[in-house]
C-alpha positions in Angstrom: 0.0 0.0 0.0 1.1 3.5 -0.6 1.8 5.7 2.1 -1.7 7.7 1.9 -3.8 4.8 1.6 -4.4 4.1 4.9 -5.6 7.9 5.6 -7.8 7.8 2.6 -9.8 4.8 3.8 -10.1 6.5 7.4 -10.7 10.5 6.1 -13.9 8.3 3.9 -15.3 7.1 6.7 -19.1 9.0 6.5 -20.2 9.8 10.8 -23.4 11.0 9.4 -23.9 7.9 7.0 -22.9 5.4 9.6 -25.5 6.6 12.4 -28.2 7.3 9.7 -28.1 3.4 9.0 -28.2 2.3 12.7 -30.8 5.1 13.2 -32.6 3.2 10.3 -32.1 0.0 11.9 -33.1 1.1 15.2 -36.4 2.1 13.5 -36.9 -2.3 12.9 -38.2 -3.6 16.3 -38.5 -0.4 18.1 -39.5 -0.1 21.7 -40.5 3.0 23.9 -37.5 4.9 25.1 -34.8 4.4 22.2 -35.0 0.9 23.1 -35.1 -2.3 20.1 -36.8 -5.4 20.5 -35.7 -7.4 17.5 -35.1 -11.4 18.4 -33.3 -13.6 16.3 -35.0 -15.5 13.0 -38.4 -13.1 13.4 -39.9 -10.9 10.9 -38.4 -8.0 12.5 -34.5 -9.5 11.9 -35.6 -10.4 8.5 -36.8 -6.9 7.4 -33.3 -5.5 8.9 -31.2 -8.4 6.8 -32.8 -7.1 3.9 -31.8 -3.7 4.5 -28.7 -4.3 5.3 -28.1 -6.6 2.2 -30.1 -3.6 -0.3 -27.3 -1.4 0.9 -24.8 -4.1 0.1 -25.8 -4.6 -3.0 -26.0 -0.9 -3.7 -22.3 -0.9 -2.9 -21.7 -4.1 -5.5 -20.7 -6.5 -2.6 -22.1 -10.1 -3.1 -23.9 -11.5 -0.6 -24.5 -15.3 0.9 -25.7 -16.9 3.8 -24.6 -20.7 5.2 -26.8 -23.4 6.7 -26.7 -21.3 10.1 -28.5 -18.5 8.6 -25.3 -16.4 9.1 -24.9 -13.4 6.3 -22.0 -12.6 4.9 -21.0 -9.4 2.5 -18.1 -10.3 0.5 -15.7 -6.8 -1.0 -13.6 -9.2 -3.2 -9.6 -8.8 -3.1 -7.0 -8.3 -5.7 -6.5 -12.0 -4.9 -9.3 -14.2 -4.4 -8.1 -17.4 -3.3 -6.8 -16.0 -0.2 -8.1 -16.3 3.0 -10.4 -13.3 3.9 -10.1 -11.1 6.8 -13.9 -11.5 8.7 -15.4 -8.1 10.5 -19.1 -7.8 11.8 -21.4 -8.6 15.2 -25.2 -9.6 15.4 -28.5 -8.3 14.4 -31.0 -9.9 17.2 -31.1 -7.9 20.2 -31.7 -8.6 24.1 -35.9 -8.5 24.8 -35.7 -5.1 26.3 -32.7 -4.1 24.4 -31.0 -0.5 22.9 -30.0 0.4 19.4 -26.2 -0.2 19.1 -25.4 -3.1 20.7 -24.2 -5.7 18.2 -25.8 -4.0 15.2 -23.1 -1.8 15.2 -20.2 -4.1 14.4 -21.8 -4.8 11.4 -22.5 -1.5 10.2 -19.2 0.1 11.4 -18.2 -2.9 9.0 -20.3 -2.0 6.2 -19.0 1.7 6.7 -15.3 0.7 6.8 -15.2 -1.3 3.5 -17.6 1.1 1.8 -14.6 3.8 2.8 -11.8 1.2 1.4 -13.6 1.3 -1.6 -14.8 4.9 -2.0 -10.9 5.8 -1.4 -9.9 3.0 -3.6 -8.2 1.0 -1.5 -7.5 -2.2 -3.5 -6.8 -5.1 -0.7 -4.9 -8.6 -1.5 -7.5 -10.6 0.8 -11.3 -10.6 0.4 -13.2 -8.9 3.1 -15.8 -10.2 4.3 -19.1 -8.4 6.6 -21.1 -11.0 8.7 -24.0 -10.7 10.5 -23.7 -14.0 13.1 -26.9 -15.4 13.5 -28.6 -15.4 17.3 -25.9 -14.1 19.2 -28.2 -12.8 22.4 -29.9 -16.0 23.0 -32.4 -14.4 24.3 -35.0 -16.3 22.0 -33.2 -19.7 22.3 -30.3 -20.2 24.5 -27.1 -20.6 24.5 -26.4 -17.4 22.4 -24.0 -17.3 19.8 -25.0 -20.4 17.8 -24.0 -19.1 14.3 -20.4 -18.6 15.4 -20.1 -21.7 17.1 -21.6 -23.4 14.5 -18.9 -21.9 11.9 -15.8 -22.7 14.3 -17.0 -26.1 14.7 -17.3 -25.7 18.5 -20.9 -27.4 18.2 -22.8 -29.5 15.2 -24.9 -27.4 13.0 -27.8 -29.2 14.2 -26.8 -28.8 17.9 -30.1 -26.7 18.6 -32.5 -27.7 16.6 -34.9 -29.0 19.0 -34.5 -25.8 21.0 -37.6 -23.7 22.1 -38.6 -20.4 22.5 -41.3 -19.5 25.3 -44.0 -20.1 22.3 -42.5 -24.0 21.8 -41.3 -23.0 18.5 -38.1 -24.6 18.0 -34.6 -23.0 16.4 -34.8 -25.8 13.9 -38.2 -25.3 12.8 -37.5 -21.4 12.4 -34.3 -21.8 10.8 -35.2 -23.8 8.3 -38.4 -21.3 7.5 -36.2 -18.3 7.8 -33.8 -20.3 4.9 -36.8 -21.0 2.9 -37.3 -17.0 2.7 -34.2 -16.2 1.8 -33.6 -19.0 -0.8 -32.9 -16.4 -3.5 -29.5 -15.6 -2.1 -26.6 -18.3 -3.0 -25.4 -20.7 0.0 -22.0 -20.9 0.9 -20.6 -23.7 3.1 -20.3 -23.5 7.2 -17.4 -22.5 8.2 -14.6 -24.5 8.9 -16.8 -27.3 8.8 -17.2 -26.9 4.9 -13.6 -24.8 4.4 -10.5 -22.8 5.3 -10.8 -20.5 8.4 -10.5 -16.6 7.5 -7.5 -15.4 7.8 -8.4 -13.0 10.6 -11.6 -11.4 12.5 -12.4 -8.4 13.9 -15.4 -7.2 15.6 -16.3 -4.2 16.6 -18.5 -3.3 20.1 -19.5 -1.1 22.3 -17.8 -1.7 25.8 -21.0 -2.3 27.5 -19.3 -1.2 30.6 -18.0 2.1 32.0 -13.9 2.1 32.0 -13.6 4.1 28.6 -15.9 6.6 29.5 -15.0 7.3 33.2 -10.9 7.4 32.1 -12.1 9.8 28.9 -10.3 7.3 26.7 -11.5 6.3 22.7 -10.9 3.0 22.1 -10.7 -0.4 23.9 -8.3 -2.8 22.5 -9.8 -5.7 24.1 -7.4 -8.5 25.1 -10.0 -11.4 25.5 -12.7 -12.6 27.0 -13.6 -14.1 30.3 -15.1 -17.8 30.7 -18.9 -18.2 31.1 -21.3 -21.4 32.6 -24.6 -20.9 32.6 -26.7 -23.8 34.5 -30.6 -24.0 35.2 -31.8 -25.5 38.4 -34.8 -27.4 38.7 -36.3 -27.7 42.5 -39.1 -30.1 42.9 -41.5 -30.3 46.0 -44.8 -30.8 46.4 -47.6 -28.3 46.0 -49.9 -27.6 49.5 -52.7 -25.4 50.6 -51.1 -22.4 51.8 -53.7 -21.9 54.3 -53.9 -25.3 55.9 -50.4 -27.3 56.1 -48.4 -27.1 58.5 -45.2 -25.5 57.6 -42.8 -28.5 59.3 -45.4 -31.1 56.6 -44.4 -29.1 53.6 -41.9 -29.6 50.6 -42.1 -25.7 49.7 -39.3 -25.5 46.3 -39.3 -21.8 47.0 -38.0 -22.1 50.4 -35.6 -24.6 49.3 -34.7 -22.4 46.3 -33.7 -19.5 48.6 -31.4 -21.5 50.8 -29.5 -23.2 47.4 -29.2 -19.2 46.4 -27.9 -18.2 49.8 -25.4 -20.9 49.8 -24.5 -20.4 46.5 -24.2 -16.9 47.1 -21.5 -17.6 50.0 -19.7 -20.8 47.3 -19.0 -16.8 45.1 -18.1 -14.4 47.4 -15.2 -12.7 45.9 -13.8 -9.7 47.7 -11.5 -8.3 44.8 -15.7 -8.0 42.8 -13.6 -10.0 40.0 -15.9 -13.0 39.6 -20.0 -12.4 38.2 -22.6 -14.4 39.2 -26.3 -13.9 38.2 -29.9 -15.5 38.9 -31.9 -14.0 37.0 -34.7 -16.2 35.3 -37.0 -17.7 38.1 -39.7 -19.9 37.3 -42.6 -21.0 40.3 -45.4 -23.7 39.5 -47.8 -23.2 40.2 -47.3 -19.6 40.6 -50.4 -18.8 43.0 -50.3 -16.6 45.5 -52.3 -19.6 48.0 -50.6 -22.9 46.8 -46.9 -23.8 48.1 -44.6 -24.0 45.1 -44.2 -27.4 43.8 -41.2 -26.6 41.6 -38.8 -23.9 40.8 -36.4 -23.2 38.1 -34.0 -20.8 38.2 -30.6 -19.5 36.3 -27.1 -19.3 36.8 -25.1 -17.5 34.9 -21.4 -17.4 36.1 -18.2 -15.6 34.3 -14.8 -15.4 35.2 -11.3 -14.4 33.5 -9.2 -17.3 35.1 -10.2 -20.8 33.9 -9.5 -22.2 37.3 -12.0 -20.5 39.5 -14.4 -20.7 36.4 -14.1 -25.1 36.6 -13.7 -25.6 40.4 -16.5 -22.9 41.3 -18.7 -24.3 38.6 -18.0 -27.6 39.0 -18.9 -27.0 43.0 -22.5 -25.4 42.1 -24.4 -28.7 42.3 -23.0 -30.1 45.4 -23.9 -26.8 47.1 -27.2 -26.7 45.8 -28.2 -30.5 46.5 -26.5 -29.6 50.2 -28.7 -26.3 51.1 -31.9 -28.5 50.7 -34.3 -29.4 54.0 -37.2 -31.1 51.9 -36.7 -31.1 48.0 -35.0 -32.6 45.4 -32.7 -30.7 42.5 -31.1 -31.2 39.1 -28.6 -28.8 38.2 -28.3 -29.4 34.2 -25.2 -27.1 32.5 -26.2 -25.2 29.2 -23.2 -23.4 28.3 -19.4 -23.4 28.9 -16.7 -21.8 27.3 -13.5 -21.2 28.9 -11.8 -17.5 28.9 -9.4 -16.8 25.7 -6.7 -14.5 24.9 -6.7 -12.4 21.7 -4.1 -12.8 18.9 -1.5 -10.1 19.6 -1.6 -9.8 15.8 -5.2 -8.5 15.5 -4.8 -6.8 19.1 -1.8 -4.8 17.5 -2.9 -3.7 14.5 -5.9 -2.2 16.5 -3.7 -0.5 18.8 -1.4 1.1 15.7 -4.3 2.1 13.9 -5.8 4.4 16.8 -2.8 5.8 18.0 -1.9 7.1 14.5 -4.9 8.3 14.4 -4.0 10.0 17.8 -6.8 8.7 20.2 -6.1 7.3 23.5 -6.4 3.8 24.1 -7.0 1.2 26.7 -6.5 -2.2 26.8 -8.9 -4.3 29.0 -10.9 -7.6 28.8 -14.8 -8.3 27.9 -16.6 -9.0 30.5 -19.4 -10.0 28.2 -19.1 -12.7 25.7 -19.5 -12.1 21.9 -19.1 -14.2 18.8 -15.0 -13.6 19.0 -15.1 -15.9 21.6 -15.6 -18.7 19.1 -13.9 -17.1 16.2 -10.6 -17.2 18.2 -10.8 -20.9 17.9 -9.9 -21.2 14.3 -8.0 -17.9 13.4 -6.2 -14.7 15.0 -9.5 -12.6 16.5 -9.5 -9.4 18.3 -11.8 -7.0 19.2 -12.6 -2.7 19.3 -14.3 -1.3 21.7 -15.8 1.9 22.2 -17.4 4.0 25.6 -20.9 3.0 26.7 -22.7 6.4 28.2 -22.7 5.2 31.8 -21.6 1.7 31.0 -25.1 0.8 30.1 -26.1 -1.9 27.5 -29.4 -4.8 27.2 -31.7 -1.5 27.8 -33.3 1.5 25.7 -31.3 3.9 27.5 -27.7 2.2 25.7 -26.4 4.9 24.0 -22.8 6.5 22.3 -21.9 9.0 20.4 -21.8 9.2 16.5 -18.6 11.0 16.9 -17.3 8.0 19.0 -18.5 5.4 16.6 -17.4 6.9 14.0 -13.8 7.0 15.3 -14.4 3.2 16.2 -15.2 2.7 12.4 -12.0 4.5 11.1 -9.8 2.8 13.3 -11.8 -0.7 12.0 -11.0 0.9 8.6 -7.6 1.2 9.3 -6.9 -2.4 10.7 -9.1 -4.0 7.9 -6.9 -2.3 5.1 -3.5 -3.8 7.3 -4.5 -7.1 7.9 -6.3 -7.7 4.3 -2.8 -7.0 2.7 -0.7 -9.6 4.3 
């Protein structure tokens, strides 16, 4: 590359273009306050994958999906048969959820290629834009299936019999969502089917405060901490609340609350390091008279160091069977993924490209997971952050600047012009 390349691509990087596209995307599945509502393989995702692949297609990028129902946007490289560099997030959002998380990797992608190309950047490597399918989960758990699915981590038909709270299942949906969109051309899954891409980069916002509170630009994010998510099933026995005697009963909310207590002291951390979360809690049969018969309830549990992640974890249904008086439990594990360490090759180029573009930099973990996690498997992965007003994200009020995104999408710009020329 020439000397001024690399400017060009970043001085064509459009801030008003980039937040009229999310603005227009924020538009599909909108809630009251700012918030977005748009869950994975609905209506609502489809009408925002075929806006986002009309302004593809304006831009003469091809477009395929694989048998995961993840999109990909292909700017083709002075030589093909290379391995492509990979850049983009997700569509779906969380129930209740705000207007940049996720969506904004993948248009801070679109923007960055759409500035290689209006500056005339000419790359060696393909580039490729992908829009993972159901990252969030929040339709059907575990999240990030279209990822996993492309860096073999898990079988493509893994989830299939999955449900949502409607007993539709992912496999049923997927396949009707693939139905609908049989007019663009299938590629192969992933590493399953081919080569892994040469790199991936994904853009984000932090979703947590640091950036903001130490007036910094840009995370350079050095990896992700480990996650196990479990659900607990209590089972009693269901009893007039008005006539048994309290030492007769088998109450599975009273039992639940002691299994929380004690798990509660099983993740006491004083250095605040380690997450731990109930937050899904189902009681049957849920009236206000009748002693609970059965309860469900979450766990989700994260942690940077692989060791407390697998002995903590691996303690949770021992403590939980040991804090019951009257019920039973089973304590069935949904997800696990270990924490991972970035490629210093992506993580560098990130770094280079912001401080030559003189803004100030931090480099810090995710505490949330995201589709890198996966992609690390299978090729050198790194991630850009930038601030989160208040830290806030999974709620209306999310929110960052254009300015700030726009700087996020010229330093994407930057590293995706570096890495596709190796």
């Amino acid at each position: 590359m020439g000397s001024g390349v690399t400017p060009n691509a970043v001085a064509a990087v459009d801030e008003a273009r980039q937040w009229d596209r999310l603005m227009q995307m924020a538009r599909i599945g909108a809630i009251p306050g700012d918030g977005v509502n748009r869950a994975c393989l609905t209506d609502l995702d489809r009408q925002a994958r075929r806006l986002l692949i009309a302004w593809a297609e304006g831009l003469g990028l091809g477009v395929s999906v694989d048998a995961l129902g993840n999109l990909f946007l292909r700017h083709e490289g002075t030589q093909p048969g290379l391995a492509p560099v990979l850049t983009g997030s997700h569509m779906d959002t969380q129930p209740n959820g705000g207007r940049f998380d996720g969506i904004w990797g993948v248009i801070a992608g679109l923007e960055s290629v759409q500035a290689l190309r209006e500056a005339g950047v000419a790359t060696r490597r393909p580039i490729e834009v992908v829009a993972w399918t159901n990252e969030e989960g929040g339709r059907f758990a575990p999240g990030c299936m279209g990822s996993m699915a492309y860096a073999g981590f898990k079988p493509a038909d893994a989830w299939d019999d999955v449900a949502d709270t409607a007993g539709l299942t992912f496999g049923e949906e997927l396949r009707r969502h693939l139905e609908l969109e049989a007019d663009l051309p299938r590629r192969g899954l992933g590493v399953v089917d081919g080569a892994p891409p040469f790199a991936y980069v994904e853009c984000h916002i932090e979703q947590g405060p640091r950036l903001e509170a130490e007036g910094l630009d840009i995370g350079v994010v050095t990896g992700i901490q480990g996650s196990r998510w479990f659900t607990v099933e209590i089972n009693g026995k269901s009893d007039h609340a008005g006539t048994t005697p309290l030492r007769l009963r088998k109450d599975a909310v009273q039992d639940m609350v002691r299994a929380i207590t004690a798990l509660n002291a099983l993740m006491h951390d004083p250095e605040d390091v380690l997450r731990f979360t109930v937050a899904r809690i189902e009681v049957s049969p849920n009236s206000s008279n009748s002693v609970a018969e059965r309860v469900r309830f979450s766990i989700d549990f994260r942690h940077p160091d692989a060791k407390v992640l697998t002995e903590r974890g691996d303690a949770i249904e021992r403590v939980v069977n040991g804090a019951l008086t009257t019920c039973t439990a089973t304590v069935t594990e949904r997800f696990h993924a270990l924490p991972i360490t970035f490629d210093r090759l992506v993580r560098d180029a990130v770094e280079r490209a912001a401080r030559a573009q003189g803004l100030g930099t931090l480099r810090l973990p995710s505490g949330a997971f995201h589709d890198a996690q996966f992609m690390s498997r299978i090729c050198p992965t790194g991630m850009i952050f930038v601030p989160s007003r208040a830290g806030v994200s999974h709620h209306p009020s999310e929110y960052t600047e254009p300015d700030q995104l726009a700087a996020g999408a010229r330093v994407l710009a930057a590293v995706l012009a570096d890495l596709a020329n190796r």
